[in-house]
N, C-alpha and C positions, 0 to 999 in steps of 0.2 A: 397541507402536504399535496404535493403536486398527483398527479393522474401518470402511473406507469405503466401503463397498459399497453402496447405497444402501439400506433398509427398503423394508418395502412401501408404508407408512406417508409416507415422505420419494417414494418414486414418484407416489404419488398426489396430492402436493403438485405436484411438477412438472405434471402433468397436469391438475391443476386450472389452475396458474399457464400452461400452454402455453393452453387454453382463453381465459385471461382474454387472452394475447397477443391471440390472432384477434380479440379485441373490438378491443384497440387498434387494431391495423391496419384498421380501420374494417367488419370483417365480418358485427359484429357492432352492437349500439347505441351512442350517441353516450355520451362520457362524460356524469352526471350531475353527478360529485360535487368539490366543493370545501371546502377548509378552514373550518370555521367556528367558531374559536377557537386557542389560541394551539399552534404546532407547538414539539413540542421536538425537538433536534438532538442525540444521545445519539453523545456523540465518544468514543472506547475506547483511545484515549491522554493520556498527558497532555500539557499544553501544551509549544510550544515544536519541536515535528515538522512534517514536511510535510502528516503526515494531518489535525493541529489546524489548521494552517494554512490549507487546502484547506476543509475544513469550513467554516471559519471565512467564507471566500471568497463559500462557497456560499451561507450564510446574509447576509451583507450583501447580494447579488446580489439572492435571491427577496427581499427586502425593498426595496431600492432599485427593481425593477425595477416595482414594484407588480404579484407573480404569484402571491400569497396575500393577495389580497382586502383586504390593511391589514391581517394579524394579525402577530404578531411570530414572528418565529423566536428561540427563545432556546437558548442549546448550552450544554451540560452535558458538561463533560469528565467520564467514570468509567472514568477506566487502571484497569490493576489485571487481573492473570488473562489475560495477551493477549487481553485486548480480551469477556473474559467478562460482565466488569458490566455493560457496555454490550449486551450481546447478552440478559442477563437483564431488566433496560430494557426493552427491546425486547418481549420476550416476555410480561410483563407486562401488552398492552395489545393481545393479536392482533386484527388486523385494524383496528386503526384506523389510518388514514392519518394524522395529526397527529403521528405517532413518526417520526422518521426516524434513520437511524444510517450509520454508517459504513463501506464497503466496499473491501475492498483484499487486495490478494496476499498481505501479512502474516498476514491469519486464516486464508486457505488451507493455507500452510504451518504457523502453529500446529496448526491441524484433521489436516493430516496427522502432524507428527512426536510428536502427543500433548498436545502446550504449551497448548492451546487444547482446554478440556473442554467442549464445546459443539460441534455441527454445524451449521455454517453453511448446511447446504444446506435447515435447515428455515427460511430466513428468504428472502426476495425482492430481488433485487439490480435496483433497477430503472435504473439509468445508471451508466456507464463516464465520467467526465470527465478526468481524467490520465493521460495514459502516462511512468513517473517515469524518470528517469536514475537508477542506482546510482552512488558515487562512493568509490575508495579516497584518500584524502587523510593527511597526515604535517604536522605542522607547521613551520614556513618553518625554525626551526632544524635540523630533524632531518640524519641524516648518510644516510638514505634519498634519494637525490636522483632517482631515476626506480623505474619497475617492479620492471626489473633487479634494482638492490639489496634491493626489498622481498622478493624470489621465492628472490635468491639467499640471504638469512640468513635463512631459515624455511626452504630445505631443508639448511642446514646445522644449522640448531636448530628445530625448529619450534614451544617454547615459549618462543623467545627475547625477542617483541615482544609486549607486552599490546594487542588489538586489539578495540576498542569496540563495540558495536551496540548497538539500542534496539530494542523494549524488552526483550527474554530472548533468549537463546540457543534455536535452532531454529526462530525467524522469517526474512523472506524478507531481511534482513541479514543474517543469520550465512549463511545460505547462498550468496547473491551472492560471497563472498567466499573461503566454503569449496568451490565449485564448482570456479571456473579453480585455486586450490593445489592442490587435489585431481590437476587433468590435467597442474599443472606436478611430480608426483612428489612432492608434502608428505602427511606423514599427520596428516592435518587431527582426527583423535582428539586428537593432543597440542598443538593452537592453545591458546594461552593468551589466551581473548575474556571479555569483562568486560562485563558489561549494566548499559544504565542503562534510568533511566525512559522519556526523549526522548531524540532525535538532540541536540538543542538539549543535554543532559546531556553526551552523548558528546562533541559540539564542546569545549565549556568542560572535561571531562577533557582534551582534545588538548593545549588554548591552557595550561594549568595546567600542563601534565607529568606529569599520572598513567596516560594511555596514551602508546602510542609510533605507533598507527594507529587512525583512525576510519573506521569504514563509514557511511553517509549519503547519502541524496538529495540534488538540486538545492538545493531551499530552507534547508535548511541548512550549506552547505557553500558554495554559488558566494559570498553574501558576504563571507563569511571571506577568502575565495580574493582578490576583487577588492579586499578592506581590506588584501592582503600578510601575513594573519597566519598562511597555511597554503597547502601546495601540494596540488595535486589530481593523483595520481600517475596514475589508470589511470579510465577508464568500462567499464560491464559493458551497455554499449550497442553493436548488432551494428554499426553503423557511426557516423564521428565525428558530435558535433550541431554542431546552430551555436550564434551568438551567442555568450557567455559560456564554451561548454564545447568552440568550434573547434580548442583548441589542447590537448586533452586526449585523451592516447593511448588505443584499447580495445586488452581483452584478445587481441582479433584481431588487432590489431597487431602486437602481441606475439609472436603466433605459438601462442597459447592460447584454442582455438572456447567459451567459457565466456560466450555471453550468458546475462542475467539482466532481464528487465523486469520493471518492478511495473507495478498498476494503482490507482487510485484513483477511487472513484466512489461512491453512495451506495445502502442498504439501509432495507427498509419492513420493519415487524413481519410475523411468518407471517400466513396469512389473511385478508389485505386481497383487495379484490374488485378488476375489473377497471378500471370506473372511477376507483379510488384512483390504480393504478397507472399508467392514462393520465395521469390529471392531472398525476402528479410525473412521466412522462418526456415531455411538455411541456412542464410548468415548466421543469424541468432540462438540456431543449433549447434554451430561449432563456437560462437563465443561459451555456452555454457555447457560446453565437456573439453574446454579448455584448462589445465591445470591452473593460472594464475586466477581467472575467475572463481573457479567454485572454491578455493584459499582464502579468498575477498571474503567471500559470505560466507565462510564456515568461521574465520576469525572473528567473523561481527555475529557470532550465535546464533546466525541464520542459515538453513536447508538451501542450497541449489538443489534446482530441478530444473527443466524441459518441458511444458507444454505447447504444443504450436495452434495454430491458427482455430480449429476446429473445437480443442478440448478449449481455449483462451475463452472462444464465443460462449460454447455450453456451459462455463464458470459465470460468466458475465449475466446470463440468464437466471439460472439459479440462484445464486447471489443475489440478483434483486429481488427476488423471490423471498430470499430467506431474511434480508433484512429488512424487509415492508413488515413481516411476522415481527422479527425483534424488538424493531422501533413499534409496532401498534402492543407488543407487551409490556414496552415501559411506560408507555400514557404519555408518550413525547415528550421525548427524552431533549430531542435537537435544541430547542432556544428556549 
């Protein structure tokens, strides 16, 4: 496992970037700066996930909403490397505002269990826009018909059931899942998990019959669920949601303290100035108290929220924090 401790180097980013905060918060001068040319949207998975999805969301939003001037957002999915192409992108272009990329609980946990060769802390997380629902789901034939049976033949075989996530093992899917087996007595060393590209992969494994369990968010799972073609066994949410996922047990329920939240929100190249970063968590303020937006993620089982630049950082921190803990509780879990 790699050394997360911060550089001195990666300190002084922070510092710089706490600096550029105080300007947002108006302590400084008023923003300047706006787009003036075309922005690209550098997505770090491939299509077909809730992160492409959300992305996707975000760029129709700032275009619809006319909050880049008339320029176009155009998105560029580069999967590949959890989410590294998309972070070399990124880095390609420091400091200019025009790059945008992709931010989420998944590279944190890449960053930490190694999966993800890149530090995410040298890049800018300027907003927080989803809070996602994890979701264990079985398809409607399966003879898994709640929790129970999924908990109870994995501590009697723990390689017995091929169990899906996206994109690789030692993202914050494998984990979600390896967390509550872990406190339910499994030794989650011998899970037999099978990686695809996308959730959207994992699903179509489920419906096909080459797994026997899929891990996935809202956006890929609740339609499934509401077309009858799969059951949603458990949420790794501390308490039940609504809408769509009211009738969907959590691990707590269960009798197993294993939440799991993701986040989803958006990331600016290193060394963007402070006015960049206003502009986009402005922007990115009225895409998510927009009515068509927060419809998007309430339909896919998922919370809209609002975090900007400051609370994005302080998650990003902690976060590594908490799953260096996680991952050294499951006795490495990652490969």
């Amino acid at each position: 496992m790699r050394n997360n401790q911060p550089t001195r180097r990666q300190a002084m980013s922070w510092m710089a970037t706490s600096a550029a905060a105080l300007s947002i918060h108006g302590i400084a001068r008023a923003s300047a700066w706006a787009p003036n040319g075309v922005i690209t949207y550098n997505i770090g998975v491939a299509p077909g996930g809730s992160v492409d999805l959300y992305a996707r969301g975000i760029q129709k939003s700032l275009e619809a909403l006319n909050l880049v001037g008339g320029h176009s957002v155009i998105p560029q999915n580069r999967p590949g490397a959890a989410g590294l192409l998309a972070l070399q992108a990124l880095q390609k272009y420091k400091g200019d505002g025009h790059q945008l990329g992709t931010f989420h609980t998944g590279s944190i946990a890449g960053q930490v269990t190694g999966v993800l060769k890149a530090d995410i802390r040298e890049f800018v997380p300027v907003a927080m826009m989803v809070e996602e629902t994890t979701l264990v789901a079985v398809a409607q034939s399966s003879t898994l018909k709640g929790v129970q049976d999924l908990v109870a033949q994995l501590q009697r075989d723990p390689a017995s059931l091929k169990i899906a996530v996206a994109p690789l093992r030692g993202l914050n899917l494998h984990l979600a899942i390896a967390k509550p087996l872990k406190l339910a007595g499994i030794d989650v060393s011998k899970l037999t998990v099978a990686p695809f590209r996308s959730s959207g992969e994992s699903m179509a494994a489920l419906l096909g019959g080459h797994v026997d369990v899929a891990v996935a968010t809202g956006p890929t799972v609740v339609p499934m669920a509401q077309a009858g073609k799969i059951r949603m066994l458990v949420s790794c949410s501390a308490s039940r949601d609504t809408g769509p996922l009211a009738e969907v047990m959590t691990w707590r329920e269960f009798g197993i303290a294993a939440d799991y939240v993701s986040y989803n929100g958006v990331l600016l190249a290193p060394g963007v100035d402070a006015d960049q970063i206003r502009f986009w968590e402005t922007a990115l303020s009225k895409v998510a108290a927009s009515s068509e937006w927060r419809q998007l993620v309430e339909r896919s089982g998922n919370k809209p929220i609002f975090k900007g630049f400051s609370d994005s950082r302080r998650y990003l921190e902690n976060e590594m924090k908490e799953t260096q803990a996680l991952v050294s509780s499951l006795g490495g879990v990652a490969r």
